[in-house]
C-alpha atoms as one frame of an Amber mdcrd trajectory, in Angstrom:
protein
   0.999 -10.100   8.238   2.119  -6.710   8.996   0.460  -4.165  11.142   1.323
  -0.688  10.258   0.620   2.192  13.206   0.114   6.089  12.226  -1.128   8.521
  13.161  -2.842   9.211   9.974  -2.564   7.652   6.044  -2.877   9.164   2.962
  -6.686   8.979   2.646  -7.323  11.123   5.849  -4.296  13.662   4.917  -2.030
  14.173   1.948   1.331  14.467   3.262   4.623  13.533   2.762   5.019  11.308
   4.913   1.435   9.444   4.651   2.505   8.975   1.100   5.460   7.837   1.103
   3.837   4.953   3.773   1.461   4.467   0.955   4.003   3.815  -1.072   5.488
   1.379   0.861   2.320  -0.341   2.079   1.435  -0.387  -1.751   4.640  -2.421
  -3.020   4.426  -4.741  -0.071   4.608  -8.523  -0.792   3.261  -9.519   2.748
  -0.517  -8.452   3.936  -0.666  -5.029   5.603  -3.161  -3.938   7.552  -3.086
  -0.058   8.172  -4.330   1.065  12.249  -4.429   4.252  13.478  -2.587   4.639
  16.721  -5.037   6.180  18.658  -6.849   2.544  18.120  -3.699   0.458  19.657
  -4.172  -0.614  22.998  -1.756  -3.209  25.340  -5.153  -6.238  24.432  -4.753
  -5.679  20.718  -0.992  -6.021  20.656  -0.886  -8.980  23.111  -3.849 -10.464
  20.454  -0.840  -9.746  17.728   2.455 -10.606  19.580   3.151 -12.509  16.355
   2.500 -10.174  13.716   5.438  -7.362  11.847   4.525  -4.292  13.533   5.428
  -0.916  12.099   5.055   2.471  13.336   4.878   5.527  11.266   4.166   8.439
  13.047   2.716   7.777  16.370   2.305  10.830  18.627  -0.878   9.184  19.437
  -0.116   6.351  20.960  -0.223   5.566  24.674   2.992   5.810  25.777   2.372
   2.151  27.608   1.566   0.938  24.220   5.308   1.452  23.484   6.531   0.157
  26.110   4.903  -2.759  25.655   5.745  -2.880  22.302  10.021  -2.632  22.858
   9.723  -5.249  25.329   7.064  -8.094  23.389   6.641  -7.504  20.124   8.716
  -7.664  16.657   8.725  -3.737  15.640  10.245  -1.290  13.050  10.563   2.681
  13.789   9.314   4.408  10.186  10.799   7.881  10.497
């Protein structure tokens, strides 16, 4: 499974960059499930230490979140 963090997606903005995540999210051949990063806290990530994350844009986030995130988790930067 892959989790994939933004800000927003396409269905709360159309934007160039939330499509071209839909787009990618879209052709995917593993599960994604979509979070908005205001959502992601240090329990939920420890919950998915084993997951794909993904983050999109994330000026949201708690800036702990991403630290937690270079040190535990398996991650990809979506710029």
């Amino acid at each position: 499974m892959i989790l994939f963090v933004a800000d927003m997606f396409a269905q709360d903005y159309v934007g160039g960059a939330e499509l071209t995540t839909e787009a990618i999210i879209s052709d995917s051949y593993i599960p994604v499930k979509k979070i908005h990063s205001q959502f992601i806290n240090i329990d939920l990530m420890k919950k998915n230490h084993d997951k794909i994350w993904i983050f999109g844009n994330f000026s949201n986030l708690d800036e702990r979140c991403i630290l937690y995130a270079v040190k535990n988790l398996n991650y990809f930067v979506l710029e």
